[in-house]
C-alpha positions in Angstrom: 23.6 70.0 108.8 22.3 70.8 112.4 18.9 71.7 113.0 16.1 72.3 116.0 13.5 70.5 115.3 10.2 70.1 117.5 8.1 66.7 117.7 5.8 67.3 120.3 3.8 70.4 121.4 2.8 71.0 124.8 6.3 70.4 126.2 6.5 71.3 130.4 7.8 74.0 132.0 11.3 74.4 132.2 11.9 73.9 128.7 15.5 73.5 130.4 14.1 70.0 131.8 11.6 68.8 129.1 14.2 69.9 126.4 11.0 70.3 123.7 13.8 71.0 120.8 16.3 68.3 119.5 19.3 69.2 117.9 19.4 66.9 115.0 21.8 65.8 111.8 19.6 66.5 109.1 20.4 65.9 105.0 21.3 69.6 103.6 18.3 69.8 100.8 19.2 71.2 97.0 17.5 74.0 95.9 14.8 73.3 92.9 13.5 76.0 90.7 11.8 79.1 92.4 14.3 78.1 95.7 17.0 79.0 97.3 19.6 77.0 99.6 20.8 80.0 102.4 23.7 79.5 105.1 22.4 80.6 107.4 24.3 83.2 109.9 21.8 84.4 113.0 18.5 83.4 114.0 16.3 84.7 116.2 13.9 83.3 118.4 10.4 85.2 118.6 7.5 84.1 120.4 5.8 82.8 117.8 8.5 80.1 117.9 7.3 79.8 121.5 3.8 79.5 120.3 4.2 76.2 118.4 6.1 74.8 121.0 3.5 75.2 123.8 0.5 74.5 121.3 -0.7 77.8 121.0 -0.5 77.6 117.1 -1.2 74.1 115.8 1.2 73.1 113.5 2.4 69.4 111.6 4.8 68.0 113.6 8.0 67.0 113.0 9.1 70.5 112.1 12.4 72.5 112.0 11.5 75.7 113.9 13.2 79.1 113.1 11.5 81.9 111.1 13.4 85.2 112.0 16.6 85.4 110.3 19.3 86.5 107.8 22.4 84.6 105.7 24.6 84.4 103.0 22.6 83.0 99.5 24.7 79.5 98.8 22.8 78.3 95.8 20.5 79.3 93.8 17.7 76.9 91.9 16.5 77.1 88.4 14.4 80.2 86.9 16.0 82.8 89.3 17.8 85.5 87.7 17.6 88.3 90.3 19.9 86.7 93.0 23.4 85.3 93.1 25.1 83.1 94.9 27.4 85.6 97.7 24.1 87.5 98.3 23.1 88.7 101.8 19.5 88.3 102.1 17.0 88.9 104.8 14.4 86.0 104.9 10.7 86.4 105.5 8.1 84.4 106.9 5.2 84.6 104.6 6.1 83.8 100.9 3.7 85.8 98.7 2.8 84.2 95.0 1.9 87.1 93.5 -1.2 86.5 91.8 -4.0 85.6 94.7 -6.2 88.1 95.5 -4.4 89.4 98.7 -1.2 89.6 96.6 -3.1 91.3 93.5 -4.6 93.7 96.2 -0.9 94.8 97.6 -1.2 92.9 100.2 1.1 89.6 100.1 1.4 89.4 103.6 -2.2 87.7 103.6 -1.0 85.2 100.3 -3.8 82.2 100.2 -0.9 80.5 98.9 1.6 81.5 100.9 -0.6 80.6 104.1 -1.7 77.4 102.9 2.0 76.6 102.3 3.0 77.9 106.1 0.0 75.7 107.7 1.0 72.5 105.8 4.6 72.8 106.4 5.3 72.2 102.6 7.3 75.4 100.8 5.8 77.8 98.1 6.9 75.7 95.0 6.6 72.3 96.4 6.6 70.2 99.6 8.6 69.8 102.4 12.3 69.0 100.8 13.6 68.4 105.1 14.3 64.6 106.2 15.9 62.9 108.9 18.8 60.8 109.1 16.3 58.3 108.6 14.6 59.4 105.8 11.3 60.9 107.7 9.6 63.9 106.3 10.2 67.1 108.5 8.4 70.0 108.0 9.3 73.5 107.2 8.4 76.5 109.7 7.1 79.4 107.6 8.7 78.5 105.2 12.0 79.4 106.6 13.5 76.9 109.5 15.8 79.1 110.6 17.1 77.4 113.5 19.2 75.4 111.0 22.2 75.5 109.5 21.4 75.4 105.9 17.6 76.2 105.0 16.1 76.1 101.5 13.3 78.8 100.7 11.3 80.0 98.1 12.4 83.0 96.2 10.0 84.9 97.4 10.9 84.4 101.0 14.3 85.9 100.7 14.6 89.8 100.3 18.3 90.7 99.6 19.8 93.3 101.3 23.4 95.6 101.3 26.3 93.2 102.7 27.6 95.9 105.1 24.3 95.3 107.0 25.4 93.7 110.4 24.1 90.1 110.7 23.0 90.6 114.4 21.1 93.7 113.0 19.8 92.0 109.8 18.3 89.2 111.9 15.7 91.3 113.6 14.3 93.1 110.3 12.4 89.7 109.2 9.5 89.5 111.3 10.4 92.3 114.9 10.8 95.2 112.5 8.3 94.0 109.6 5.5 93.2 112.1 6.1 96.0 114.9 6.7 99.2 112.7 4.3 97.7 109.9 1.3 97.7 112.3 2.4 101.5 112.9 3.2 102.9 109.6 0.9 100.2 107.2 -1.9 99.0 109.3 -2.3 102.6 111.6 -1.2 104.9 109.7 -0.2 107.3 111.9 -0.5 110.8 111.4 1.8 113.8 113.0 0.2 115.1 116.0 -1.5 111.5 117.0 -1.3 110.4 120.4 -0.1 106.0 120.6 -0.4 104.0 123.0 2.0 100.2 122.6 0.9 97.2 124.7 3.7 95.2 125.1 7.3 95.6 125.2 9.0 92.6 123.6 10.9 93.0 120.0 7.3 94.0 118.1 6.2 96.1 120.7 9.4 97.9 121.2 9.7 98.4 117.2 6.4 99.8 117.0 7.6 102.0 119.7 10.5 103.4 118.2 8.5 103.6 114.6 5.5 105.9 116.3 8.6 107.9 118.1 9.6 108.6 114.4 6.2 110.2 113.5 6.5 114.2 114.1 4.6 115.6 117.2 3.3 112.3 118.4 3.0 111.5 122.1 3.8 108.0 122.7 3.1 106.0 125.8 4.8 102.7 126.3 3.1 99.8 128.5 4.7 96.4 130.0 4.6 95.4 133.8 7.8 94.6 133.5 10.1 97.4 134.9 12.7 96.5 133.3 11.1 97.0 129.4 9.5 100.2 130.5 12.9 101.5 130.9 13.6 99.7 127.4 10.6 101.3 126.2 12.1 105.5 126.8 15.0 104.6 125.3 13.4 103.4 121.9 11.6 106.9 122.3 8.4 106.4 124.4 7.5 109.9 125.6 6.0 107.9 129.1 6.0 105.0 129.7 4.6 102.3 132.8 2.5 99.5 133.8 -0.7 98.7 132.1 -3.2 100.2 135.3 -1.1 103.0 134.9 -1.8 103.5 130.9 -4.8 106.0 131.0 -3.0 108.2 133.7 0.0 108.4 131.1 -1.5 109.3 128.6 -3.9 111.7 130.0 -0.9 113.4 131.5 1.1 113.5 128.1 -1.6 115.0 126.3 -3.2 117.0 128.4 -6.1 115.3 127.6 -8.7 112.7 129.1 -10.0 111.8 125.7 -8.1 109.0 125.0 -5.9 107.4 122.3 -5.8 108.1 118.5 -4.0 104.6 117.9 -3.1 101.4 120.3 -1.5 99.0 119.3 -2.1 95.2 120.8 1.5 93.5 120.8 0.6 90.7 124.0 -1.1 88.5 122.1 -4.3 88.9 124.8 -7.9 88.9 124.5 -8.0 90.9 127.9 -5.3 93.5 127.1 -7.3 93.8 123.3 -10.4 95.0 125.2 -8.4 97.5 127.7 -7.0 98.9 124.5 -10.9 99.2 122.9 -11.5 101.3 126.1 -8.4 103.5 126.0 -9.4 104.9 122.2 -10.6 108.0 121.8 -13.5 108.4 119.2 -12.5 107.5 115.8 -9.5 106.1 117.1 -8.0 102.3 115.8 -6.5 99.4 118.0 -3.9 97.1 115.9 -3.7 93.7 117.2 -0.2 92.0 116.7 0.3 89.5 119.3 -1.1 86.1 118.8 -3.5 85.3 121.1 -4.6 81.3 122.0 -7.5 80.1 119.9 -9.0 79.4 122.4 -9.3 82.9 123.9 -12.9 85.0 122.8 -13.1 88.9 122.8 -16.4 90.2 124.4 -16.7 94.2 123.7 -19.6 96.3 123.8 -20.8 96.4 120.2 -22.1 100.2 120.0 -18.7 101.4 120.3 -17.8 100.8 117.1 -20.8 102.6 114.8 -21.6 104.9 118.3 -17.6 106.0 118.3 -16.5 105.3 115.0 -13.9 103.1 117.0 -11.9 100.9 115.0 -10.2 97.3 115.2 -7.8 96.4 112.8 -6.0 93.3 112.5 -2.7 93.2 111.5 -0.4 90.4 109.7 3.4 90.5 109.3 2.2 94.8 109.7 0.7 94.6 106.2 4.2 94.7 105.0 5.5 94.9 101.5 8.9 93.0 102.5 10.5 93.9 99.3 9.2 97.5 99.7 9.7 98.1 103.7 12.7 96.3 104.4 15.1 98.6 102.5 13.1 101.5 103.9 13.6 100.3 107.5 17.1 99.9 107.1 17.6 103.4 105.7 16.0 104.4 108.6 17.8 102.2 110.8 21.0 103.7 109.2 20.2 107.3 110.0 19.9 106.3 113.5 16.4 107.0 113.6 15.9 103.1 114.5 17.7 102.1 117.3 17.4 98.3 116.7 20.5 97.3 118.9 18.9 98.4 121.7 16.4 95.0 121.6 19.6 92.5 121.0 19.8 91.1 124.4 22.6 88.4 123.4 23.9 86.1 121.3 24.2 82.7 121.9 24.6 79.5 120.0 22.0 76.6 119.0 23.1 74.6 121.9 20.9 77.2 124.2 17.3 77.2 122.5 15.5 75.3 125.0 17.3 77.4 127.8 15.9 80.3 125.6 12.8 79.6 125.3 12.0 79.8 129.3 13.9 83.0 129.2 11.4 84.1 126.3 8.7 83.0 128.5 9.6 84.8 131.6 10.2 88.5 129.5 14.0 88.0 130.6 15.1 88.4 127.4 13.9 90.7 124.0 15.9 89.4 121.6 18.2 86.5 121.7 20.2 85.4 118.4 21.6 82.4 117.6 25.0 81.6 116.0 25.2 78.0 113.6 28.6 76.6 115.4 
């Protein structure tokens, strides 16, 4: 099979020049028990794709990137009863076990086991199963490598979903609409009559957008300094939207109010834009940071704010989703219309034009691009 895999992070910009992903001729792996072997039918590419590939997010090399996407089940291992072989599924990034504490607290978006798996580039019920040509171990990318043709996942990485779903629609509910409306509904909770405020207007951002626009009576103020996703931004059902020095004029003027925001949500992946959004709440209000910021970037807020105001920072992974739970939900309301999900497709494209795609990632011109196997 053909599949993207990276060697070295901290490629140069152009991607276009330095060509940081090689299409390779990789061995199709079986499925063993707890696994599945997916054909995999569109792939997105999200910025935390981007994010190994510069070094933002340290991860073993080789690996066969890809972590957003949806396919058609091919085989299915030992001890799995639930799914069949013709099954659409949706696959996810974080594998949950079940029984750590995160999972035994509802929340299997932090597994222990899952992450451990994701960091080491080995899969929930074993290691890495990828090799090249050669025989060389390559590992997997959250447990998914979508960017492939054929990827094998854990059980619990696959949520299976009506066939009549659209694949270029089904693509985008794996990590966008997981993480982005998650952080909204999960993480912020928010309550009829709130007033949001969304930092950044790439796939996440834009979902959380449309999921706060679903709320009743909230006022919800969309932020990029790119025109062009501002735009994006009122048609997924920002009330206002502008440029981040305009934010606090926005949302005084939608509200009538100079008190500030009941919820913001971080979707830059910026320690700078984390502590404009601290300053923005109103008392008692919550920021949700989404975006991945580098390591190497340190938050420096006043401390009183939080005991003084009752302010509120809440970190949020995958959007504290139930995957099995929300993504049914989210494409009911995707199916009502209330989720307007083709709006953020910008293209499709095949696996030929990743590195290509990944400077357009990188400059904002694109939301989200998916990827086509032939």
């Amino acid at each position: 099979m053909r599949s993207a895999v990276l060697h070295t992070a901290g490629s140069s910009r152009p991607y276009t020049g330095s060509n940081p992903l090689r299409i390779e001729n990789v061995p199709i792996p079986r499925p063993r028990a707890g696994e599945l072997l997916v054909r995999i039918e569109r792939a997105s590419l999200c910025h935390s794709d981007l994010s190994v590939i510069d070094g933002s997010r340290v991860r073993p090399l080789p690996m066969a990137l890809g972590h957003e996407a949806t396919g058609v089940v091919e085989e299915v291992g030992p001890e799995i009863s639930d799914v069949a072989s013709g099954d659409h599924v949706v696959l996810v990034f974080v594998p949950s076990c079940g029984d750590c504490r995160a999972c035994s607290a509802g929340r299997p978006a932090l597994c222990y086991r899952g992450a451990e798996a994701n960091g080491s580039g080995n899969l929930l019920h074993g290691d890495a199963l990828l090799r090249s040509e050669d025989g060389v171990r390559i590992n997997h990318h959250l447990g998914v490598s979508a960017f492939s043709e054929y990827a094998v996942v854990a059980r619990e990485s696959a949520v299976v979903i009506d066939d009549d779903v659209p694949f270029d629609v089904a693509a985008m509910f794996g990590c966008a609409a997981l993480t982005g409306i998650g952080a909204v509904l999960n993480t912020a909770q928010v309550k009829p009559g709130q007033s949001v405020v969304v930092f950044g207007l790439g796939a996440v951002g834009l979902m959380s957008v449309m999921a706060a626009a679903q709320v009743p009576d909230t006022a919800v103020v969309a932020i990029d300094p790119l025109a062009a996703k501002q735009d994006l931004g009122r048609r997924c059902g920002a009330h206002a939207a502008g440029s981040p020095d305009e934010a606090a004029g926005l949302l005084s003027a939608l509200t009538g109010s100079g008190e500030g925001a009941d919820v913001v949500i971080e979707a830059v992946g910026s320690a700078r834009v984390m502590e404009a959004g601290l300053a923005l709440l109103a008392r008692g209000g919550a920021m949700v940071s989404v975006g991945l910021p580098h390591p190497e970037q340190e938050l420096t807020v006043q401390a009183l704010q939080f005991a003084g105001t009752g302010k509120r920072l809440l970190g949020s992974y995958m959007g504290d989703a139930v995957p099995s739970r929300d993504i049914p939900a989210y494409l009911d309301l995707w199916r009502s219309g209330s989720l307007p999900v083709e709006l953020l497709h910008t293209d499709t494209r095949p696996l030929a034009d990743l590195n290509e795609s990944l400077d357009a990632l990188a400059d904002g011109r694109v939301v989200r691009r998916i990827f086509t196997m032939d």
